[in-house]
Every structure is written in C-alpha cells, then in structure tokens.
C-alpha positions in Angstrom: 23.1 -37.0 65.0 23.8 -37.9 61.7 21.2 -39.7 60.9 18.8 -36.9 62.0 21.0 -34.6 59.7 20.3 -37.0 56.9 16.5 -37.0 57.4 16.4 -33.6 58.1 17.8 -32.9 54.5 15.6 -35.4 53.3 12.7 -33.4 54.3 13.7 -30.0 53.3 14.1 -31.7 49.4 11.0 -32.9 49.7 9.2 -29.8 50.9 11.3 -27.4 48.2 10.4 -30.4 45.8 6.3 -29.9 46.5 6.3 -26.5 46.1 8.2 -26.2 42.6 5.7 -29.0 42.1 2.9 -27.0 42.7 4.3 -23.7 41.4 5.0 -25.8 37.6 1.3 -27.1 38.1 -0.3 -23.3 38.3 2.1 -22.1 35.6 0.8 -25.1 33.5 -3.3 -23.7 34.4 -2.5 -20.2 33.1 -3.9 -19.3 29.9 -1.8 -19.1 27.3 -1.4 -15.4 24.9 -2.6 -15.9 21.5 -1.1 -13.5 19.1 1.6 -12.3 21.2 4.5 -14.2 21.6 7.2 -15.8 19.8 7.2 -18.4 17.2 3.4 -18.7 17.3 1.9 -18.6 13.7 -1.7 -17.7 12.4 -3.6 -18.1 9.2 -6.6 -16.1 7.8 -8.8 -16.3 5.0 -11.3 -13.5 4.1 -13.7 -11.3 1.9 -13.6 -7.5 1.3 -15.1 -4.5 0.2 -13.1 -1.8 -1.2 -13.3 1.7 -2.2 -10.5 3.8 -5.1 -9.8 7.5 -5.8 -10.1 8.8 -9.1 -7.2 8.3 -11.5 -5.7 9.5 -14.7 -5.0 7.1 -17.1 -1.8 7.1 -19.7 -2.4 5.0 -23.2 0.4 4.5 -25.1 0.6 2.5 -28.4 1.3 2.5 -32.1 -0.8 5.0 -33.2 -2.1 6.8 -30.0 -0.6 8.4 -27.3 -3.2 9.8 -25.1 -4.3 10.6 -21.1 -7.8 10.0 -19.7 -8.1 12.7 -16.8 -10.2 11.8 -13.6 -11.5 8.4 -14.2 -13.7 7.3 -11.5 -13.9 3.1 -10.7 -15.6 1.0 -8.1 -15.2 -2.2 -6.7 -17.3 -5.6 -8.0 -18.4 -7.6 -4.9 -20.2 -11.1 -5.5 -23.6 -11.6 -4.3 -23.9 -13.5 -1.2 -24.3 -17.3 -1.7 -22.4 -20.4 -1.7 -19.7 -19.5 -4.3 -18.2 -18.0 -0.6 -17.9 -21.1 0.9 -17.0 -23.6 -1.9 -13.5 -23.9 -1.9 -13.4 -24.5 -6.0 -15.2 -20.7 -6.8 -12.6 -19.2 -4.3 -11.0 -16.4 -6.5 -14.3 -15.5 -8.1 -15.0 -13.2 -5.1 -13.4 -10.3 -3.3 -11.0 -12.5 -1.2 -8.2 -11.8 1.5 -5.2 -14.4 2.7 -2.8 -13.9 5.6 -0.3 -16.3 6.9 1.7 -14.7 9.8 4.8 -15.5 12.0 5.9 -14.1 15.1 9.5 -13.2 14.5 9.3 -11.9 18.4 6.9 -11.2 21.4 4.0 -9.1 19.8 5.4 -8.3 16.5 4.7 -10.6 13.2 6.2 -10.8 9.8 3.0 -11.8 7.4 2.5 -12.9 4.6 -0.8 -11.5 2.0 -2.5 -11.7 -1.1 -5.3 -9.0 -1.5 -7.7 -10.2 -4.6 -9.5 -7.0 -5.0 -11.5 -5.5 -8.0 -11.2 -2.7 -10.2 -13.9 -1.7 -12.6 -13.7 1.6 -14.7 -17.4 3.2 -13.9 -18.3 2.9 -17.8 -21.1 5.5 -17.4 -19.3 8.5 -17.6 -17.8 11.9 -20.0 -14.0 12.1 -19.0 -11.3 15.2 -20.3 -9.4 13.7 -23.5 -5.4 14.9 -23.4 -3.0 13.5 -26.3 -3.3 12.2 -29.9 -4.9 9.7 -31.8 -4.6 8.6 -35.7 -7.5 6.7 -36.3 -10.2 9.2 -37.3 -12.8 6.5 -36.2 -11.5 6.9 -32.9 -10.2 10.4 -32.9 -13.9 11.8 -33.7 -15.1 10.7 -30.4 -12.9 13.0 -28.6 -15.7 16.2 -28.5 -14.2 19.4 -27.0 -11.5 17.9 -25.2 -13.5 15.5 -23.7 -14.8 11.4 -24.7 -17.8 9.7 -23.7 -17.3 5.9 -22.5 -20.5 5.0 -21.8 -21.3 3.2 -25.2 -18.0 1.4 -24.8 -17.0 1.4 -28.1 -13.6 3.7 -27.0 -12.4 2.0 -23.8 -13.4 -1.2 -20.8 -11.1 -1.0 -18.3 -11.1 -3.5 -15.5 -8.5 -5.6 -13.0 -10.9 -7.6 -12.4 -9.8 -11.4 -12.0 -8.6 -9.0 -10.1 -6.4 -6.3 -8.7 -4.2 -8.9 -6.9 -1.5 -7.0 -4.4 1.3 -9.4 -3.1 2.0 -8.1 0.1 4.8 -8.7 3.3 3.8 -6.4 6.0 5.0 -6.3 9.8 2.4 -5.9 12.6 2.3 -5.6 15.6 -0.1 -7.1 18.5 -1.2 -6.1 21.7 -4.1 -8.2 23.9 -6.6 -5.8 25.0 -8.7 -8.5 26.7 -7.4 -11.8 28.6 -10.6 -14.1 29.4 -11.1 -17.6 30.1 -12.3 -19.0 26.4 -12.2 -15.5 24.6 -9.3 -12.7 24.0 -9.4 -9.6 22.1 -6.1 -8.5 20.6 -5.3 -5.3 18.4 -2.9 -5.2 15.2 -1.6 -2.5 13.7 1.2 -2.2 10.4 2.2 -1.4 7.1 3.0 -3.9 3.9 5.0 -3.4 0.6 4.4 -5.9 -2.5 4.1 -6.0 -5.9 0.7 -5.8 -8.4 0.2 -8.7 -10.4 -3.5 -7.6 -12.1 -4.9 -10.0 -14.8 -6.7 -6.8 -16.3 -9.5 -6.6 -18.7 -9.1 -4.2 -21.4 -10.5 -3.7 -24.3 -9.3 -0.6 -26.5 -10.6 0.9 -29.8 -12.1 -2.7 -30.7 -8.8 -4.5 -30.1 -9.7 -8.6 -29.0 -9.5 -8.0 -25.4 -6.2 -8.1 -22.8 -6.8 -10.6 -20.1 -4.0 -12.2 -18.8 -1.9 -12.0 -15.5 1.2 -9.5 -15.3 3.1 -7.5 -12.7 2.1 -4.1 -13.2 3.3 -2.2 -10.2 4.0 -1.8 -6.8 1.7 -1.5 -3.8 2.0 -0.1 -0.3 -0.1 0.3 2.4 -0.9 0.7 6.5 -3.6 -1.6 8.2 -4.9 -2.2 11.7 -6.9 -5.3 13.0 -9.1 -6.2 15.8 -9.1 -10.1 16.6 -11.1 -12.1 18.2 -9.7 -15.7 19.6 -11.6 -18.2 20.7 -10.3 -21.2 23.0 -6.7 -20.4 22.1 -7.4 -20.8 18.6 -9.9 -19.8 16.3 -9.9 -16.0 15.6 -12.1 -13.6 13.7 -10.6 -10.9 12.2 -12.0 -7.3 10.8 -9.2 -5.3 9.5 -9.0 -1.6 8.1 -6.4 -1.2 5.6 -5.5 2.1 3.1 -2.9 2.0 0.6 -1.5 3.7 -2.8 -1.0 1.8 -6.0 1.1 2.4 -9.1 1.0 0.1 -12.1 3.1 1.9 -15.1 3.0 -1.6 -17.3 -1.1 -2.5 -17.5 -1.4 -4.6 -20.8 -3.5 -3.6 -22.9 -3.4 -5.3 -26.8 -2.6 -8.9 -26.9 0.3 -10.9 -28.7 2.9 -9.1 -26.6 2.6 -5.8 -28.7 4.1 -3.1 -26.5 0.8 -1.2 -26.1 0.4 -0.4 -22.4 -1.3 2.3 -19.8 -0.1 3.0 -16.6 -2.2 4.2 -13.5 -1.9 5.6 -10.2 -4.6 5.8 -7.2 -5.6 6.0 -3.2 -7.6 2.3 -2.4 -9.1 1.8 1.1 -9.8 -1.6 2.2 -12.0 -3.6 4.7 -12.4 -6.9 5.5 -13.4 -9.7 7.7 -13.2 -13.7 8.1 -11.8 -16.5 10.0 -8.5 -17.8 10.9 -6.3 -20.3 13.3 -3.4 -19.5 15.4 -1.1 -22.3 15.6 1.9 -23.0 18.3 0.2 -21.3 20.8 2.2 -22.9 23.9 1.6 -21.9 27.8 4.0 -19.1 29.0 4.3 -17.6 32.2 
C-alpha cells in the first residue's frame, strides 16, 4: 500500500508538473505589449512642420519703447535631401526628440526637445504703438503704422530655432494586437521652458544670436504609433500649444534691450523610434 501511495503521488507531481510546464511555455509564445506596460522605455527622433498665430510684439530699450501689433510669422522647413539623414547637419532642420518611460501600465513620463522655427513674414505693413527717439527711425512710423519689408527697421527670427524643453505625461492604449505589427494611440500634455537662439536685428544694431531662456511653453499632443516586431515604431504626432517669451534678446553685449512675445503654435510631426524593455507579459 504504501508503496502504491508513494507512486501514486509521484504521478500526480508529475502530471501538475507538465501542465505548469506547458501553461509557462504558451505564456512565453504570447506576444508581448509594446507601449503599454511598465518600465518599458522608447526613443524617437523626428522632423516637423509647424504653423503660429499672429502676435504683438513689445520692444523695449534705451531709447524706444514701442509695440508692433499683429505680426504674422511662418515656419522655415529645409528642403528635402541628405542634410535629414546625416547625423552632423541634425539641428539645421525642423527636428523632434522624445525619450519616454513608463512610470506604469499605459501611462509614460517623456522627455522632448521641439527644434522649431520662427520667422517674422518680412513682407508686410504692421500698426506702430509707443515711442522712439531716433528720428532716423521714428520717421518710418507713417500714420500709426511701419513697413518691414525693406528691413532696415526690424528681422525677427528664432530660428536656430524656437527650441521648447518639454516633460509631458501620455498615455497609451493598443488599438491593434497583430503578429509582427501593433497600432497604439497616445494622448497628453507637456510643460517646459523656451530656450530660442533668436535672430534679431533692430534699427541697424549688429545682430542678437545667441541661446537664452526666454519663456515658458505648454502644450497637448496625441500620437498614433506604429511598432514593428516588438520594436521599431513610427510615429505621427499632432501637437498644439501656447508660448510666452517676455526676455527675447535683442542688442548684443548684455545691454538690457529685450522684446517679449506671446502666440498659439500648432505642430506635426513624424519619424522613427525603438522601444526598449519590451519583456513578455501575460
């Protein structure tokens, strides 16, 4: 008896033994979630276009005190060629980065610098408000309003660029779960800081050009991604945002002449990325 007791048990292991076995070896066949669970971690690099509302511009120095009402700007994309894949020409064009981490399942702390540009459209008659002494200056102010379009009064750029530092949370949910493809949608908002090198050059001054923190930044975004064997994602993302930047340098030699400028941007982009520490879960 007890020897059939003993063999009995034996059997019963081994049987409950197979079929964890066998349940560990289909866990291990499932796919595993990219962009949805905790501690994995992505990275993204991409180009964009982007579009700004008209602004009123504040200049303030010794001298001149003076607004520039409904100034209109555009963006300053780089013609297509290899300057987009050669890693030294990088910040010449319109460029996005995002690292992410997935603090838990489906939601992502990240991590983004948004290299845009910001060019004053120099072809246009905007209203004059304020003061200036220089008469030289002063004279091209014609019934309340000044012509920039000979650029001999004002270029105004953030062109190398309009750089927002960004931390945003987003959140992901997989809309498709395929053998070698999924489909996952983002959606969020970011906070960070402007640090524009801007290009100014005012009533013949040597031109500003140097990097500063201007401002702050804010803005919502949603994503689709697509991943690839686990892995490799493109991503197109929709972003829109406001800007304020009340400390834009505008003189050299750290004279105290500034401008200060607030606007609507919207935003889109697209590129490549990775997803890292993307393990196999249940």
């Amino acid at each position: 008896m007890m020897s059939g007791f003993v063999f009995g048990q034996v059997q019963k292991d081994t049987l409950r033994e197979r079929l964890l076995d066998y349940q560990e070896m289909n866990v291990k066949k499932e796919k595993p979630m990219p962009l949805t669970k905790k501690g994995q971690v992505f990275a993204f690099f991409g180009w964009n276009r982007g579009a700004f509302s008209n602004s009123d511009i504040h200049f303030t120095g010794n001298g001149y005190d003076f607004q520039l009402n409904n100034v209109s700007a555009r963006d300053r994309p780089t013609k297509l060629g290899i300057v987009y894949i050669d890693p030294s020409w990088f910040t010449v064009v319109q460029y996005n980065f995002r690292a992410g981490y997935f603090i838990k399942d489906n939601l992502a702390l990240v991590l983004g610098i948004d290299h845009m540009k910001y060019v004053m459209n120099q072809n246009q008659t905007v209203d004059f408000s304020g003061t200036i002494s220089d008469p030289k200056y002063a004279s091209m102010v014609q019934n309340g309003q000044v012509n920039l379009s000979d650029e001999q009064f004002l270029t105004f750029e953030h062109t190398d660029g309009l750089n927002y530092e960004n931390l945003g949370l987003e959140k992901y949910k997989n809309l498709v779960h395929k053998k070698n493809v999924d489909l996952v949608w983002s959606y969020g908002a970011g906070l960070g800081f402007m640090f524009p090198k801007s290009n100014v050059k005012l009533f013949g001054n040597e031109r500003s050009d140097r990097f500063h923190v201007a401002g702050l930044g804010t803005d919502l975004r949603s994503s689709l991604n697509l991943v690839f064997w686990n892995h490799w994602m493109i991503r197109a993302e929709a972003k829109a945002g406001y800007i304020n930047m009340w400390d834009i340098k505008t003189t050299l030699n750290n004279r105290p002449d500034k401008a200060r400028q607030d606007f609507v941007f919207g935003q889109v982009l697209a590129g490549i990325g990775y997803t890292f520490n993307t393990k196999k879960y249940n």
